[in-house]
C-alpha positions in Angstrom: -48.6 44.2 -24.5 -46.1 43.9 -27.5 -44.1 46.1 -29.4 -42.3 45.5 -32.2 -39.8 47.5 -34.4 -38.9 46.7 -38.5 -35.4 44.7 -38.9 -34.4 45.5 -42.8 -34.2 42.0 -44.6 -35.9 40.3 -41.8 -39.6 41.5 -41.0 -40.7 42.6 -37.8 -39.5 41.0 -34.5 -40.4 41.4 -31.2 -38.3 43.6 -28.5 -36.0 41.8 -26.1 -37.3 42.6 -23.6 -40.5 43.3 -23.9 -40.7 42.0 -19.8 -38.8 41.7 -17.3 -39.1 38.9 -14.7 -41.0 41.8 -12.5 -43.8 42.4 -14.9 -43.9 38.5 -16.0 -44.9 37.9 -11.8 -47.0 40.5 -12.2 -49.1 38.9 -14.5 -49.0 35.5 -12.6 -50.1 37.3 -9.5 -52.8 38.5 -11.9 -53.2 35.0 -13.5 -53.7 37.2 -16.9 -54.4 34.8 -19.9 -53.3 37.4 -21.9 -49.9 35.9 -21.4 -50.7 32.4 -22.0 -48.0 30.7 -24.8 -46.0 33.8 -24.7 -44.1 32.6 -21.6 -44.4 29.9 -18.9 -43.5 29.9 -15.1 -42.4 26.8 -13.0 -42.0 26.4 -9.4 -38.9 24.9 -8.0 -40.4 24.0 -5.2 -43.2 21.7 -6.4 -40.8 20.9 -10.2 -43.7 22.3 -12.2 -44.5 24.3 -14.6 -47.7 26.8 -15.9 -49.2 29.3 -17.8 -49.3 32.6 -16.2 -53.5 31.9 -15.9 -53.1 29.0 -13.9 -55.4 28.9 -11.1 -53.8 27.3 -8.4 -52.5 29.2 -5.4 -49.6 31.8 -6.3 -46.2 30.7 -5.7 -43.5 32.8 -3.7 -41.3 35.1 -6.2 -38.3 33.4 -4.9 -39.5 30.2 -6.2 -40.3 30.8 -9.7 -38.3 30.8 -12.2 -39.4 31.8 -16.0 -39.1 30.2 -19.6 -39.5 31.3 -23.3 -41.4 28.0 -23.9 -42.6 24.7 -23.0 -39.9 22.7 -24.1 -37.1 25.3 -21.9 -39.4 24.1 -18.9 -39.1 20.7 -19.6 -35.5 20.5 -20.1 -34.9 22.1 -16.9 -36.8 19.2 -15.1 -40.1 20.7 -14.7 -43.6 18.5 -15.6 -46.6 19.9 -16.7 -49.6 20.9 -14.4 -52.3 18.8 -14.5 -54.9 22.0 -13.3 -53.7 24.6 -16.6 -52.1 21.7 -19.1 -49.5 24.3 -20.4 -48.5 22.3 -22.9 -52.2 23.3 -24.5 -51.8 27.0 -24.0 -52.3 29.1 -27.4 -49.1 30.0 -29.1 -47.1 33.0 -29.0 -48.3 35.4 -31.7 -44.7 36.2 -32.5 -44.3 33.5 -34.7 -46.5 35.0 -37.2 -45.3 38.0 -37.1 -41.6 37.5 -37.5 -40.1 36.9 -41.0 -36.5 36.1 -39.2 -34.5 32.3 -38.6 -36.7 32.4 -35.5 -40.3 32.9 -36.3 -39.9 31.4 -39.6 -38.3 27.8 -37.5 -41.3 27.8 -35.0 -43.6 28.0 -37.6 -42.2 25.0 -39.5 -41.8 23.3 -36.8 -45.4 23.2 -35.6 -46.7 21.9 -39.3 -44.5 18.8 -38.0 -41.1 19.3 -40.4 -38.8 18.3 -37.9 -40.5 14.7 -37.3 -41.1 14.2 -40.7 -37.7 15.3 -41.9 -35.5 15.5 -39.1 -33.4 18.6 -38.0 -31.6 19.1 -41.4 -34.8 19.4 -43.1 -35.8 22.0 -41.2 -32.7 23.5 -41.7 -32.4 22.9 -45.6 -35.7 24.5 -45.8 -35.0 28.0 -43.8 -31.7 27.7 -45.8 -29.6 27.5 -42.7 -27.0 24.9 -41.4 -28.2 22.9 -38.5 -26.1 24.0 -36.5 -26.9 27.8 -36.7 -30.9 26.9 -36.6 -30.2 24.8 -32.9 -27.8 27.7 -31.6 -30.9 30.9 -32.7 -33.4 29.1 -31.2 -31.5 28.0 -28.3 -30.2 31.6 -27.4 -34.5 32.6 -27.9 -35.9 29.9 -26.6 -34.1 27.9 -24.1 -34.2 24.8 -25.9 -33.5 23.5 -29.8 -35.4 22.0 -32.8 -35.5 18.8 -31.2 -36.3 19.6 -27.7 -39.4 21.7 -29.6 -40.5 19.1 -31.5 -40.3 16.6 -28.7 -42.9 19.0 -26.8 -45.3 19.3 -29.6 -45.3 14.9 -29.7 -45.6 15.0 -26.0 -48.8 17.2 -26.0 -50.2 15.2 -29.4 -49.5 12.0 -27.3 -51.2 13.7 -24.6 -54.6 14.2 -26.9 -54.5 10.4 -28.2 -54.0 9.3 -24.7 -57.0 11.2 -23.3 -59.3 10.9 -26.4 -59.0 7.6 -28.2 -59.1 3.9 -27.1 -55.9 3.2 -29.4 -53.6 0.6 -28.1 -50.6 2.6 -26.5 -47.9 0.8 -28.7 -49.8 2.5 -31.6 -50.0 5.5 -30.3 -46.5 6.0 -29.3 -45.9 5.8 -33.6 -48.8 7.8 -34.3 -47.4 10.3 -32.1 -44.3 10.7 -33.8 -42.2 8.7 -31.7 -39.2 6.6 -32.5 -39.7 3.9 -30.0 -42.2 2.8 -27.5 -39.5 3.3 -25.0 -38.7 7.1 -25.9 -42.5 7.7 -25.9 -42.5 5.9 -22.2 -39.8 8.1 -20.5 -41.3 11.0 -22.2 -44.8 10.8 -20.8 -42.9 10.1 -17.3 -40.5 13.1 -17.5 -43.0 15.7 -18.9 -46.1 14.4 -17.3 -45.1 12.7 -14.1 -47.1 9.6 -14.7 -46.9 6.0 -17.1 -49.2 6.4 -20.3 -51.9 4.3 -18.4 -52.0 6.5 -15.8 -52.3 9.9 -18.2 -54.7 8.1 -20.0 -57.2 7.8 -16.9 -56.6 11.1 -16.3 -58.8 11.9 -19.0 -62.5 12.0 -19.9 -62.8 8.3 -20.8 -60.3 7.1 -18.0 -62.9 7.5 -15.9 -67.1 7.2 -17.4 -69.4 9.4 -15.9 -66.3 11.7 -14.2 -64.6 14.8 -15.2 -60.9 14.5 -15.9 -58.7 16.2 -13.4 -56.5 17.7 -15.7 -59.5 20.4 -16.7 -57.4 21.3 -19.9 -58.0 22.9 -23.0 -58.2 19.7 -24.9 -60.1 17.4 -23.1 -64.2 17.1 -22.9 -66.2 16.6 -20.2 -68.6 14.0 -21.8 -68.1 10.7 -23.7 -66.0 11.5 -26.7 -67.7 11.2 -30.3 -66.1 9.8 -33.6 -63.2 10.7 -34.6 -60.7 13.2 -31.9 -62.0 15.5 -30.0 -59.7 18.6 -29.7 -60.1 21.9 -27.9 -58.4 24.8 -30.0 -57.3 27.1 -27.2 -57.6 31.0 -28.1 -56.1 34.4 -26.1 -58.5 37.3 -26.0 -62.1 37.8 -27.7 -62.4 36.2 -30.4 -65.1 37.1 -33.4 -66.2 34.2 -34.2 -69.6 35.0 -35.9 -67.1 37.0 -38.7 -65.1 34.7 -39.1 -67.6 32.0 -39.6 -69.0 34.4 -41.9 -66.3 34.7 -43.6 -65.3 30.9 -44.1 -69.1 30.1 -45.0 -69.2 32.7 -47.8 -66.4 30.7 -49.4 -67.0 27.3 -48.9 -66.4 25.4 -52.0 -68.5 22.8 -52.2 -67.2 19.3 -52.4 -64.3 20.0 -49.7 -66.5 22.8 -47.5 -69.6 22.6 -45.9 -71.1 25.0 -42.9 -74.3 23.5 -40.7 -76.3 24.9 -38.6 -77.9 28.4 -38.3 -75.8 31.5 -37.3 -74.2 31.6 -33.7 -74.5 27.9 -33.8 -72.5 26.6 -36.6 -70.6 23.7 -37.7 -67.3 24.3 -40.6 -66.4 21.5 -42.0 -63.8 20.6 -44.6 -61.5 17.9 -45.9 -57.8 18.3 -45.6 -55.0 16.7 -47.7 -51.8 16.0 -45.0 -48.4 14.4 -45.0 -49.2 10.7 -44.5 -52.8 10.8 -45.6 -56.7 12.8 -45.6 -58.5 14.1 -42.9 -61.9 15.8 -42.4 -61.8 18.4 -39.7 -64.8 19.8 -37.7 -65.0 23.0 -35.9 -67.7 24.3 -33.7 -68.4 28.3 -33.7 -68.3 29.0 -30.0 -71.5 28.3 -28.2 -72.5 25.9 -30.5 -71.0 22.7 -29.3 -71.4 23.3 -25.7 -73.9 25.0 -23.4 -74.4 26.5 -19.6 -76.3 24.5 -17.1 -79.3 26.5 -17.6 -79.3 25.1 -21.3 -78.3 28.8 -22.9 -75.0 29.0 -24.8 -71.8 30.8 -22.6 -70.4 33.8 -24.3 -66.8 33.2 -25.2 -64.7 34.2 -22.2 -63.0 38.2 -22.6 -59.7 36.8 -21.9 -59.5 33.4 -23.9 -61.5 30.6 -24.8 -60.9 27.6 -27.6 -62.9 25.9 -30.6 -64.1 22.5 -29.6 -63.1 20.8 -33.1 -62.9 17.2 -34.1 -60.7 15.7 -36.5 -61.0 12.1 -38.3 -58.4 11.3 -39.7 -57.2 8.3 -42.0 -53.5 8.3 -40.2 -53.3 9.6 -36.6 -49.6 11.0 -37.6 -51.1 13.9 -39.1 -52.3 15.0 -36.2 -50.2 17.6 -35.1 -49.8 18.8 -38.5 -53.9 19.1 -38.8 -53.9 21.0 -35.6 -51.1 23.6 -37.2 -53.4 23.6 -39.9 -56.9 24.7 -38.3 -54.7 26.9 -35.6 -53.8 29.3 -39.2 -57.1 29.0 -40.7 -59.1 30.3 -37.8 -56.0 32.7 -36.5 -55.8 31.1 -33.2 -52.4 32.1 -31.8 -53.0 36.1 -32.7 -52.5 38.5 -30.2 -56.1 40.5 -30.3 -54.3 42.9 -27.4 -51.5 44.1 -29.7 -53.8 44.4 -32.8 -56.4 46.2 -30.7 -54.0 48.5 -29.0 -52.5 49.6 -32.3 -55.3 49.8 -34.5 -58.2 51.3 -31.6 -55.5 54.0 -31.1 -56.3 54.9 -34.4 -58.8 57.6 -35.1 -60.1 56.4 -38.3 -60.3 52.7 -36.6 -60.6 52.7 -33.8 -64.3 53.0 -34.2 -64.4 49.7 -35.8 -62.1 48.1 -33.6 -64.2 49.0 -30.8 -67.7 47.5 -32.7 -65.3 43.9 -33.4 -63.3 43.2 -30.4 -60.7 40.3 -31.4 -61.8 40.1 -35.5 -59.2 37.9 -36.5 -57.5 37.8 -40.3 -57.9 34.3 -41.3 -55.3 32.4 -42.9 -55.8 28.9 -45.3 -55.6 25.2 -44.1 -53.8 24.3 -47.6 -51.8 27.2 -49.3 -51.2 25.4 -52.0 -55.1 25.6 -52.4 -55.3 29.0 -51.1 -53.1 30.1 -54.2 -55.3 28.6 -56.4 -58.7 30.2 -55.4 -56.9 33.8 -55.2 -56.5 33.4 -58.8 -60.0 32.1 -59.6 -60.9 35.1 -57.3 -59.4 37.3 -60.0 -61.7 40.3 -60.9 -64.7 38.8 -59.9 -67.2 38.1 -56.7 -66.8 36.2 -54.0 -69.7 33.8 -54.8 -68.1 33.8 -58.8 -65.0 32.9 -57.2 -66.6 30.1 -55.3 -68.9 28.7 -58.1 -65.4 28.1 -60.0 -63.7 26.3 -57.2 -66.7 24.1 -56.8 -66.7 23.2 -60.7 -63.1 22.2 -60.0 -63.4 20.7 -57.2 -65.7 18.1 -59.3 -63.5 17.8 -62.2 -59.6 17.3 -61.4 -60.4 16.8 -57.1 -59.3 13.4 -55.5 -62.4 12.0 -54.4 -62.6 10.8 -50.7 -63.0 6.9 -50.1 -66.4 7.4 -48.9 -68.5 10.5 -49.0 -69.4 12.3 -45.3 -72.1 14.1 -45.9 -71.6 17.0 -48.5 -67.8 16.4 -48.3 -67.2 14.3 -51.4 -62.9 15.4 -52.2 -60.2 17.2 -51.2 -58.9 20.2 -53.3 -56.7 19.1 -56.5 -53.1 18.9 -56.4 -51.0 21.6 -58.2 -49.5 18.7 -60.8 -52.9 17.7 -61.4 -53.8 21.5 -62.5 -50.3 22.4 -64.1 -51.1 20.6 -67.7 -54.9 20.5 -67.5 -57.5 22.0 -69.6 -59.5 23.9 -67.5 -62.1 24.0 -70.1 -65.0 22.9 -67.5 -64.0 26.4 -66.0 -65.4 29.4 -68.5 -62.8 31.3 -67.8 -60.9 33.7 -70.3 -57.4 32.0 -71.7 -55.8 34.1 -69.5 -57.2 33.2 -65.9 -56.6 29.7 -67.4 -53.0 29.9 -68.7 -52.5 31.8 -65.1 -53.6 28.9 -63.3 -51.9 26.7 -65.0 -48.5 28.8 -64.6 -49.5 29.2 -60.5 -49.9 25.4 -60.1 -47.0 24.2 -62.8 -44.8 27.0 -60.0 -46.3 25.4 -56.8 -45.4 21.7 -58.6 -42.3 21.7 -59.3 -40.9 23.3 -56.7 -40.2 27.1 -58.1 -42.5 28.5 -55.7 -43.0 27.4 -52.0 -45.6 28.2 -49.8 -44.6 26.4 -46.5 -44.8 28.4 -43.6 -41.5 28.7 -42.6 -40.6 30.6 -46.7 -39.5 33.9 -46.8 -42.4 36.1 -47.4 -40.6 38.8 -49.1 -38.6 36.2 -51.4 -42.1 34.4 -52.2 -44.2 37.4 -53.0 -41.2 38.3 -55.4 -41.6 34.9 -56.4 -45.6 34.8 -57.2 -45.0 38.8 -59.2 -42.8 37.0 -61.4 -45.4 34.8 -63.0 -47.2 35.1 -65.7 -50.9 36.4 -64.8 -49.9 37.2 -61.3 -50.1 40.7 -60.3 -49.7 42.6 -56.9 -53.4 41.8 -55.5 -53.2 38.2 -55.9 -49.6 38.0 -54.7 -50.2 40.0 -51.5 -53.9 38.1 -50.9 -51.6 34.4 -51.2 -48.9 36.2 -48.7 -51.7 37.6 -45.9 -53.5 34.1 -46.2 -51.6 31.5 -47.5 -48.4 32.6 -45.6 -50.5 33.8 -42.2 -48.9 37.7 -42.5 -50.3 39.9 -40.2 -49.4 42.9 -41.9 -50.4 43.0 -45.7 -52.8 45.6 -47.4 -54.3 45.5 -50.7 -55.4 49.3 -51.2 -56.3 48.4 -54.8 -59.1 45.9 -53.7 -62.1 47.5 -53.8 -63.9 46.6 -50.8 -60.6 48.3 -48.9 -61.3 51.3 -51.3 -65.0 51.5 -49.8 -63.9 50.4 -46.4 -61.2 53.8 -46.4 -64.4 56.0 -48.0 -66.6 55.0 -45.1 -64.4 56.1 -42.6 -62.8 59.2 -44.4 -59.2 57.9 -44.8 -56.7 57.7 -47.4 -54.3 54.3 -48.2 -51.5 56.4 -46.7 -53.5 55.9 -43.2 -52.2 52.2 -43.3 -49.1 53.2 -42.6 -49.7 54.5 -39.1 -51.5 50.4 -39.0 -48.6 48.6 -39.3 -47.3 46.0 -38.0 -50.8 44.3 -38.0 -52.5 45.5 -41.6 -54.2 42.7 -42.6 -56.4 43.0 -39.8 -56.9 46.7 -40.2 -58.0 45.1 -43.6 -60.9 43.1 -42.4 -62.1 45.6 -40.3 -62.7 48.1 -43.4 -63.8 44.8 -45.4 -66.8 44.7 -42.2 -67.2 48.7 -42.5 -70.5 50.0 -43.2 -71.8 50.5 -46.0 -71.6 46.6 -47.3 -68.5 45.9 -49.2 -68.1 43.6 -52.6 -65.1 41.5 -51.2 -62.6 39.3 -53.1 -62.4 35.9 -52.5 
C-alpha cells in the first residue's frame, strides 16, 4: 500500500500520490483499517469526519471530501465521529520513515514539543525558521504546528474526560491548554458537545452502560487506578515476540513482566517532562476476554494494547502515550513491511511464519543509548545484569515502590563523572559510558525524535568507544528507524546462514531493514542476540 523512493540528504519519503481520491473511496467503501491514520474522510453533509474503517453507512462520493490528517478536518469545520473516534486512529507510518522537515516535525510534535515549547521550539530544534516549518506542513498536511498540536490536546482531553473523575478546570491545564475557555470552545468545535457532556459519553458517564463513542480508548467496564488507554494498532501485530523481546531485557528496578506467556503484563517506570510515571501494558488477550471466557485473537486488520498509565502530572500524558506508541511500534505499517520483505525469497519464508513482527523502539533514548553500550560484546542477559546493578547504584528512586518497580533509569549527568566501579566492566566500556552520557548531557549529542538520523549516527561514531554496531542499534531503536542493519551482529550473521543469504541481500530489504533484522534475529536455529 506504500511506496517510497530515497531523497539524497533527506531519507526516504513517501510518493505524492500514493492515492488518488478514487482509490481513497475505495477503501471507505471497503471500510479497510489498513488506511486508518494515513488519511481521514468527512462528510459535508452530516460536518463529520472518520477513519476510512468507520462503520456507519457509506456516504455518497459527492459528499466526501478527504484530508491528510485530523487537524486538516477540523479546521475545515468537521467534528469527530462519536462511532470510529478518529482522533484515536493509529498514526501514519510515514513519520517514521521520513528523515525530511516533515516526518522529522510530526514526530516531535507528538512527544508534546510544541506545548511545552511553543512553535519556535519546535522549529529551533529541526533547525528551521517558523515560518518555513508552518508553510511544509501546511502544503502536506492541511494544517500547521499549532493546528497539530491542538488536535493531539483535544484527543488527550478527550482520554481525561472519559477516564478520570478530575475536576474539568484541572483538566483543561493538564491537557495542555492555555485557558479553560480555549479548552471549552475546543471540545465544542471538535467534539460537538460541552466537556460535561463528552465526559458522559464515556465509560464512567454512565455506570453499568457502554459508552457510545465505542472508541479505541475507552473501556467498557469501571476504570481501574491510574488511566486507562487503548493503544490502537493497523494490521497483525506479534505480540508474543515482542513481549518476548521486552521481557528478555527488563532491567530490573525500572522493568517488570507478570503473568505467564500470551497473558502478560510489561511494566516500567518512565522519567517525562513535568514529572515520573509508571506505564502498564497488556499483551493482547490478556486484559480482556470473549463472552465465552476464552481470550479473542487480535483482529487481522487492527487491534490496540489496553495500557494504563499513573502518572505523578497528568501533562505528561500525551508525551507518555508517544512514548509507549515507539516502544511497542504501534504506528508501523505491517502491509508495506510485509509486501516488501514476503516478496523476498530468502524472507519471505519468515515473513509468512510472523505476520506483523514489529522492530521495537525505546521509551527513553537517552536510556536506550546507555544499555547498547552495556550491551557491548556480550549477552543479552550480561547486558541486563549490568543495567540492573546500575539501576540500583546512580537510579532516582521512585517515591514509593510498586511492586518490583523501585526507580527510573539514571540521568546521563548523573553517569557523565561517575565511577562505575559497581559495574565490572573493563576501563574501556566504562570511560565509553561515561563519554556516551557526558555527550547526551551536555547537549553534543541529541536523541529527540525529531534529530537528524544521519547527523546523529555521525554524531555517536565520533565518540570515544562507539563504533558502528552500537551507533546503528541507538539509531534503529532510540531513533525509531525502520531501516537499519547491523550485518556484523552475530545473530544477523546466523539469521543470513539459516536462510542461505549474504549481507548484500539487505539491500533488495530496504526501506524497512530493521524489521528484516528481527525476523533473522527469530530465524531458526536460536540466535545469541545483543541487547
Amino acid at each position: 500500500m506504500s511506496d517510497f523512493r530515497r531523497s539524497p540528504g533527506r531519507g526516504y519519503r513517501r510518493l505524492v500520490p500514493v492515492m488518488n481520491e478514487e482509490t481513497r473511496y475505495e477503501a471507505v467503501r471497503g471500510r479497510d483499517a489498513r488506511f486508518d491514520g494515513e488519511f481521514f474522510f468527512a462528510v459535508s453533509t452530516t460536518g463529520i469526519y472518520c477513519r476510512p474503517s468507520c462503520p456507519a453507512v457509506t456516504p455518497k462520493r459527492a459528499n466526501v471530501r478527504f484530508y491528510a490528517s485530523a487537524a486538516a478536518a477540523q479546521g475545515a469545520g468537521f467534528r469527530a465521529c462519536r462511532r470510529c473516534r478518529p482522533d484515536a486512529a493509529p498514526g501514519s507510518a510515514a513519520w517514521n520513515v521520513r528523515a525530511d522537515l516533515v516526518g522529522r516535525a510530526m514526530r516531535l510534535i507528538g512527544d508534546g514539543v510544541v506545548d511545552r515549547e511553543g512553535v519556535a521550539g519546535l522549529a529551533a530544534r529541526l533547525g528551521y525558521s517558523s515560518r518555513q516549518v508552518h508553510r511544509q506542513l501546511t502544503e502536506e498536511l492541511g494544517a500547521g504546528p499549532v493546528a497539530l498540536a491542538r488536535a493531539q490536546r483535544a484527543h488527550t482531553a478527550r482520554v481525561l474526560l472519559q477516564t478520570t473523575t478530575l475536576p474539568v478546570t484541572e483538566l483543561a491545564f493538564a491537557a495542555g491548554f492555555a485557558s479553560v475557555r480555549q479548552f471549552n470552545d475546543t471540545i465544542r468545535e471538535i467534539y460537538a458537545s460541552t466537556p460535561t457532556g463528552l465526559r458522559g459519553q464515556g465509560p464512567g458517564g454512565r455506570p453499568g452502560r457502554r459508552g457510545r463513542s465505542g472508541g479505541q480508548d475507552e473501556r467498557d467496564h469501571p476504570a481501574p487506578a491510574g488511566v486507562p488507554l487503548r493503544l490502537a494498532y493497523r494490521g497483525p501485530y506479534a505480540a508474543r515476540e515482542i513481549f518476548d523481546f521486552l521481557e528478555r531485557r527488563a532491567i530490573a528496578g525500572i522493568e517488570e513482566t507478570l503473568g505467564p506467556a500470551g497473558a502478560r503484563t510489561y511494566r516500567r517506570t518512565l522519567r517525562l517532562p513535568y514529572g515520573t510515571a509508571i506505564a502498564e501494558v497488556d499483551e493482547p488477550g490478556a486484559g480482556r476476554r470473549a463472552r465465552n471466557g476464552t481470550r479473542p485473537a487480535a483482529a487481522a486488520d487492527g487491534g490496540w494494547l489496553e495500557c494504563r498509565l499513573h502518572l505523578t502530572d497528568l501533562r505528561d500524558l500525551a508525551t507518555a502515550v508517544a512514548r509507549l506508541r515507539r516502544l511497542f511500534d504501534l504506528d508501523a505499517d505491517p502491509y508495506a513491511v510485509a509486501e516488501r520483505l514476503g516478496a523476498d525469497p530468502w524472507l519471505a519464508p519468515l515473513v509468512a511464519a510472523r505476520p506483523g513482527l514489529r522492530s521495537p523502539g525505546a521509551a527513553d533514548s537517552a536510556e536506550l543509548a546507555v544499555r547498547a553500550v552495556l550491551g557491548q560484546q556480550v549477552t543479552v542477559a550480561a547486558g541486563r545484569r549490568l543495567a540492573g546493578v546500575l539501576v540500583a547504584a546512580y537510579g532516582k528512586p521512585l517515591a514509593a515502590p510498586d511492586g518490583a518497580l523501585t526507580h527510573v533509569f539514571p540521568e546521563p549527568g548523573a553517569l557523565a563523572d561517575a565511577p562505575l566501579a559497581e559495574l565490572g566492566m573493563p576501563d574501556a566500556r566504562r570511560r565509553a559510558l561515561r563519554t556516551v552520557s557526558g555527550a547526551l548531557a551536555d547537549g553534543r549529542v541529541a536523541l529527540d525524535p525529531g534529530v537528524d538520523r544521519d547527523a546523529t549516527e555521525q554524531a555517536l561514531l565520533a565518540l570515544t568507544g562507539i563504533g558502528p554496531w552500537t551507533a546503528r542499534y541507538i539509531r534503529m531503536r532510540a531513533l525509531g528507524d525502520p531501516d537499519v542493519f547491523l550485518p556484523g551482529d552475530a545473530g544477523v550473521r546466523h539469521g543470513l546462514a539459516a536462510i542461505g543469504a549474504t549481507p548484500e541481500a539487505a539491500e533488495g530489504w530496504r526501506p524497512w531493514r530493521s524489521y528484516a533484522l528481527h525476523h533473522l534475529w527469530n530465524a531458526p536455529p536460536a540466535t545469541t542476540e545483543k541487547s
